[in-house]
N, C-alpha and C positions, 0 to 999 in steps of 0.2 A: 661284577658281571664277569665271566669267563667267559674268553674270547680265545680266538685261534689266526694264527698268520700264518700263511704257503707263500714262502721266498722261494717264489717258481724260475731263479737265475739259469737253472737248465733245463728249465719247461718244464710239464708233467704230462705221467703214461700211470696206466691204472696199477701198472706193478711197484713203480715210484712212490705213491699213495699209499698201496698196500705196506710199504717197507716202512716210510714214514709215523703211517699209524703205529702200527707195533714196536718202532723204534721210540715212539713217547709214548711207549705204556697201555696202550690198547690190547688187554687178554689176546694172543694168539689163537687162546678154543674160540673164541668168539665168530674168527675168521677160517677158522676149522672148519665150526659148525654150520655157519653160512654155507659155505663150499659144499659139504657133505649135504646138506639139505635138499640140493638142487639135483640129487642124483643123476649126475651126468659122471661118475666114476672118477671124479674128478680130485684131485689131493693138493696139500700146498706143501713145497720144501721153502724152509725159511732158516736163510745163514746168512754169519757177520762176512763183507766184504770190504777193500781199501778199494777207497775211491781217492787220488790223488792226495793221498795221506791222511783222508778222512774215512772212519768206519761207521758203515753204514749198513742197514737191514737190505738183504735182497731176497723178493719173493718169487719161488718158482709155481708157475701152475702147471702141475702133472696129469694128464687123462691115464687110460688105463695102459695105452701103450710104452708113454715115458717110463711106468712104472717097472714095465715089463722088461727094457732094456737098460736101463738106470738103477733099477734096484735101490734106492735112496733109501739110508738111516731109518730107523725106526723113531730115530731123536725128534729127527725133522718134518716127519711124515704125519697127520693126524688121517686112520682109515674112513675112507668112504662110509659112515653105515645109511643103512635106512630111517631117517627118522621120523617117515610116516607110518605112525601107530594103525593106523584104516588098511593098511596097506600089507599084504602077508608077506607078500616077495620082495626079491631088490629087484631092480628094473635097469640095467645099465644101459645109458642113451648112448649110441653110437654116431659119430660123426656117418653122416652121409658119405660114400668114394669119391673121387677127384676134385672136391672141393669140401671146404669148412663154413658155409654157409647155410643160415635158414631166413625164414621170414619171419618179422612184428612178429607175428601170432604166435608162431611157433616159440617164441623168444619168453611172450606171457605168459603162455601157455607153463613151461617149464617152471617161471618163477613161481605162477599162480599154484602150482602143485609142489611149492616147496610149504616148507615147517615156518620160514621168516615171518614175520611180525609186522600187521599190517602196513605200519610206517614202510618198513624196510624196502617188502616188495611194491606199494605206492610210487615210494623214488625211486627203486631199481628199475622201474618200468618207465615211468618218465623219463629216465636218463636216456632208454631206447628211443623213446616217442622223440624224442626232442632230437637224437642222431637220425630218424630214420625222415624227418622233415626236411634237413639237411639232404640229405642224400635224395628223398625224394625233387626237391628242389633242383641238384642239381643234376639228376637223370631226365628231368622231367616227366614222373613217373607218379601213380595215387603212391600213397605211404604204401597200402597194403601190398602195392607190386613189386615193393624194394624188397632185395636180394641180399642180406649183409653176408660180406663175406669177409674180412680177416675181423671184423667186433661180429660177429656169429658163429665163429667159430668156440671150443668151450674156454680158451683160457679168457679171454675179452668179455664170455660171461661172468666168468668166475670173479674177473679184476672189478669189473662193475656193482655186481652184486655183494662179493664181501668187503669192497671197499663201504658200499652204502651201509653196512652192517656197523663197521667198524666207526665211519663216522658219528652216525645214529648213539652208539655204545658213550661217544666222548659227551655229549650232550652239553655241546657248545651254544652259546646264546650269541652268539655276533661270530661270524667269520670274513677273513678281511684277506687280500693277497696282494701280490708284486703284480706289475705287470710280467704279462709271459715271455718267456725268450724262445721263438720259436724254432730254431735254428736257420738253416738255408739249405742249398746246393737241391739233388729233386732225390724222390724216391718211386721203387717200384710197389704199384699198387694191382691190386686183382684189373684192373682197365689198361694198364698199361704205365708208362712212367710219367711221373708229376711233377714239377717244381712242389717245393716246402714254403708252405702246409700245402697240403692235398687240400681237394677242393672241396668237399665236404668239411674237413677240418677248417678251413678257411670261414665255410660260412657259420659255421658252432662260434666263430673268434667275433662275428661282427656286434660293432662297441664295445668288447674286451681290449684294454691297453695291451697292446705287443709291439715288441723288436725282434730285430737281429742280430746275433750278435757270438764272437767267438767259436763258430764251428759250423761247418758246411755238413750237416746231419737234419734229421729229423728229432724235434724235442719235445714237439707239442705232438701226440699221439690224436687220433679221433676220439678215443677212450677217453684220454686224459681232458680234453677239449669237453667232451660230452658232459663228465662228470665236474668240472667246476661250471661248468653250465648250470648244471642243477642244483651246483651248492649254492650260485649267486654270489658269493664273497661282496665288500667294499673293495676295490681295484684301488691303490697306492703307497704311499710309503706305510710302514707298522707302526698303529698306533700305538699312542701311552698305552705301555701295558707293565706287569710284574710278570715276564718269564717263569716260570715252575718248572714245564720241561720240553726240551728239543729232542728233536726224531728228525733222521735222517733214513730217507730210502732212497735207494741205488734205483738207478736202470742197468740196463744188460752190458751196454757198450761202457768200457773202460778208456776212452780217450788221453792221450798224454796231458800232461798240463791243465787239464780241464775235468773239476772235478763234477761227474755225472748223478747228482742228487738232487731231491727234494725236501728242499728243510722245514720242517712246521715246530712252528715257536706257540705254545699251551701257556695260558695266564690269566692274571685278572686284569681287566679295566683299571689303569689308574687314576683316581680322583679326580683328575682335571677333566675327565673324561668320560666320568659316569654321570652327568647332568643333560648328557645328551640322548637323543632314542635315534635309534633308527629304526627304519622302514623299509619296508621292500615295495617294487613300485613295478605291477604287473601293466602290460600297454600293448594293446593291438588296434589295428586299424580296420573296418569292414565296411564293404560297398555293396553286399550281396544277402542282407539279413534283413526281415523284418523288425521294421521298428517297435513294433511290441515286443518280439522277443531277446531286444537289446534291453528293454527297459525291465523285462522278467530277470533278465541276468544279475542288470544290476540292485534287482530286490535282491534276491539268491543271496548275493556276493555279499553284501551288509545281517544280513541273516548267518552263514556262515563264517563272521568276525571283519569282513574288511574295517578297515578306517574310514574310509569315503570311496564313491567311487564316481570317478567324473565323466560324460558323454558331451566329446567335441565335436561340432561341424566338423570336417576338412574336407577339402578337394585330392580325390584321391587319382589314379592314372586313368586316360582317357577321360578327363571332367569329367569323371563319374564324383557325385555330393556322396560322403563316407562319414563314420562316426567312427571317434577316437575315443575307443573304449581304456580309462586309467583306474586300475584302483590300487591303492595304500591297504599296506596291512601288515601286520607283524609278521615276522621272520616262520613265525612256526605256523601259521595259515597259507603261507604261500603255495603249496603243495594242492589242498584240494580245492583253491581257486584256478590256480591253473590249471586242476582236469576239468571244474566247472567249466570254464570256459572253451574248451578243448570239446567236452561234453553237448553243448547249449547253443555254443556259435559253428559258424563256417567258416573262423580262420586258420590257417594252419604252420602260424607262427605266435608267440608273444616273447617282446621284450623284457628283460629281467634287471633290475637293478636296483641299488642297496642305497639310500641317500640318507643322513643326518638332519635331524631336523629340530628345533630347540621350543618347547611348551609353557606358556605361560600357567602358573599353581593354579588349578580351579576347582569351586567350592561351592557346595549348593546350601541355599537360603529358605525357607518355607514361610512365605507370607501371607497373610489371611487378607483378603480382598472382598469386595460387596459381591465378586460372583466369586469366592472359594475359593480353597488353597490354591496359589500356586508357588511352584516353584523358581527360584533366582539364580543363574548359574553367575558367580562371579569371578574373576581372573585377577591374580596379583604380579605388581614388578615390581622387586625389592622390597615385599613387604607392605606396598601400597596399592588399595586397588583400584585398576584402572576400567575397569566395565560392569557391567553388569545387567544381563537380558536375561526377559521371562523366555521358561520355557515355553517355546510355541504349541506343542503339542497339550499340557496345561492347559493353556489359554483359549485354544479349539475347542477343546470338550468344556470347557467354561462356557463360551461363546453358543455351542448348540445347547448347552443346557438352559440357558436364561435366553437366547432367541436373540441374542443382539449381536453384532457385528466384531470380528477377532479381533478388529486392529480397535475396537475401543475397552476389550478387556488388558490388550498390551499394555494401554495408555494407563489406563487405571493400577495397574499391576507396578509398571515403573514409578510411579507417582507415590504409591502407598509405602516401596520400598525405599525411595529418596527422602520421603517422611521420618518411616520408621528409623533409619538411620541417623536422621540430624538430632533426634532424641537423644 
């Protein structure tokens, strides 16, 4: 299984990402083309820099202006084109005057009219939804009145989007990270000055492991925050793995002593460690929905590949009775569950998290019974089996066919199969 680890020791910012990818081998036109897509006249300069005696990728994102005063290489520069075929002109987006902010919409809107690849724009735009919940949250504002201004601006697009490009490109099956170092001390934000993390960045971290530690900076960006939001990773030390290749990306700030990178370790699972699965384990809570269309969802949700999905009582605030919406599902569903739900329901958060979990071998049996086939699912440990139950859905449509009762074709079903077996 190929798997991937972010030793996020100096946090992570979407240009960090960006540098990291490419520093383990992620095509640069890839993150070219991403960028150019979005036509927002937008370019990326991409050069070797020391970070504390380590060389490391650092990515710039250029708008039209940078270009204009910077003039950067031809080496380093891949041009803006157009790569909408429908499209006769270029269309160059110009940042709005006195500030670098737009809205959600305006945000989709751009990706929604780029060339990316459904995947791509899906989580590019989730990664907004999920900052702009954040932010709505802490304005206390609908999503759609939030304002983004320094991740609305175009390089924060740019980091977002061909970072999701670039990850997409690696086609990792398990991703796993450190906990984050978020740095300390405060920074200046479009609201004014903040203690570290800022508070949106703060609420992106919550159930993400983080520290403190070696530098009164900012390390965890809202970018960066956003976007391992949406990767979900496993959070702790790096699994058994076989390394293949490491990539290192720079941030901007060169601190003494302290080297400012993000390192991602590319490899495969090793054997101790490929008998395990994991799962991703979506979970919201709602006090404000119809109970039929809790129970639609979680039709939906099993129709669209979940594993299971579970509806808990809880007492939610103000003894308001809620239901705790959980569903399991592999790593590569988790994307258009969570716009189901985002879709379907009225909540305007879900938890995200990546858990192992270990599967008894099971095998199915086809037994002939006085009411008709059914099937036996059976389960082994170590080679011996310890269960084995009719399928129920079988055994239903047995039951209405011959007009007698399900729990007496069960009985008959287990019976014929404990038979056939002693034979």
């Amino acid at each position: 299984m190929r798997i991937a680890y972010l030793d996020c020791f100096a946090g992570i910012s979407g240009d960090m990402l960006l540098g990291a990818l490419i520093d383990a081998g992620v095509d640069p036109q890839i993150l070219h083309e991403a960028t150019a897509s979005l036509n927002l006249g937008a370019t990326l300069k991409i050069e070797k820099v020391d970070r504390c005696g380590i060389s490391a990728t650092k990515v710039h994102v250029l708008d039209g202006k940078d270009l204009a005063e910077k003039a950067p290489s031809s080496d380093h520069v891949s041009p803006a084109k157009n790569h909408d075929s429908a499209t006769s002109h270029h269309h160059e987006h110009v940042d709005p005057p006195h500030h670098h902010g737009r809205h959600l919409s305006a945000i989709k809107k751009i990706i929604h009219a780029s060339s990316l690849s459904v995947e791509v724009k899906e989580k590019s735009i989730l990664t907004f939804e999920v900052l702009g919940v954040s932010e709505a949250k802490i304005h206390n504002l609908p999503v759609e009145k939030i304002h983004f201004h320094e991740v609305g601006a175009i390089d924060a697009i740019v980091d977002i989007v061909a970072s999701t490009a670039g990850l997409h490109a690696l086609q990792i099956n398990q991703w796993f990270s450190s906990p984050l170092n978020v740095g300390g001390g405060s920074i200046h934000c479009a609201h004014g000055r903040f203690p570290v993390p800022a508070p949106a960045t703060a609420d992106l971290l919550r159930n993400i492991p983080t520290y403190s530690q070696a530098i009164e900076e900012e390390l965890v960006t809202p970018t960066g925050a956003a976007l391992i939001r949406t990767l979900a990773p496993t959070f702790g030390p790096q699994p058994p793995m076989r390394i293949q290749q490491i990539g290192y990306g720079a941030g901007t700030r060169n601190p003494p002593k302290f080297p400012n990178v993000l390192r991602l370790n590319i490899g495969e699972s090793s054997e101790a460690d490929e008998s395990k699965d994991v799962i991703t384990i979506l979970e919201t809570a709602i006090d404000d929905l119809n109970p039929q269309v809790i129970a639609h969802v979680a039709e939906q949700a099993l129709v669209q590949g979940a594993l299971d999905v579970l509806c808990t009582p809880v007492q939610m605030k103000k003894n308001r009775p809620g239901t705790l919406i959980t569903i399991l599902c592999p790593q590569d569903k988790s994307i258009p569950l969570q716009q189901l739900i985002f879709r379907e329901t009225t909540t305007l958060g879900i938890r995200i998290r990546q858990e192992q979990r270990i599967t008894l071998p099971r095998t199915f049996t086809t037994i002939t019974t006085p009411y008709g086939a059914i099937r036996i699912k059976t389960a082994s440990l170590e080679n011996k089996e310890v269960s084995a139950t009719p399928e129920f859905e079988d055994c239903r449509a047995a039951a209405a066919t011959h007009n007698v009762p399900v729990k007496q074709v069960i009985q008959s079903a287990i019976t014929t199969y404990l038979t056939t077996r002693k034979k």
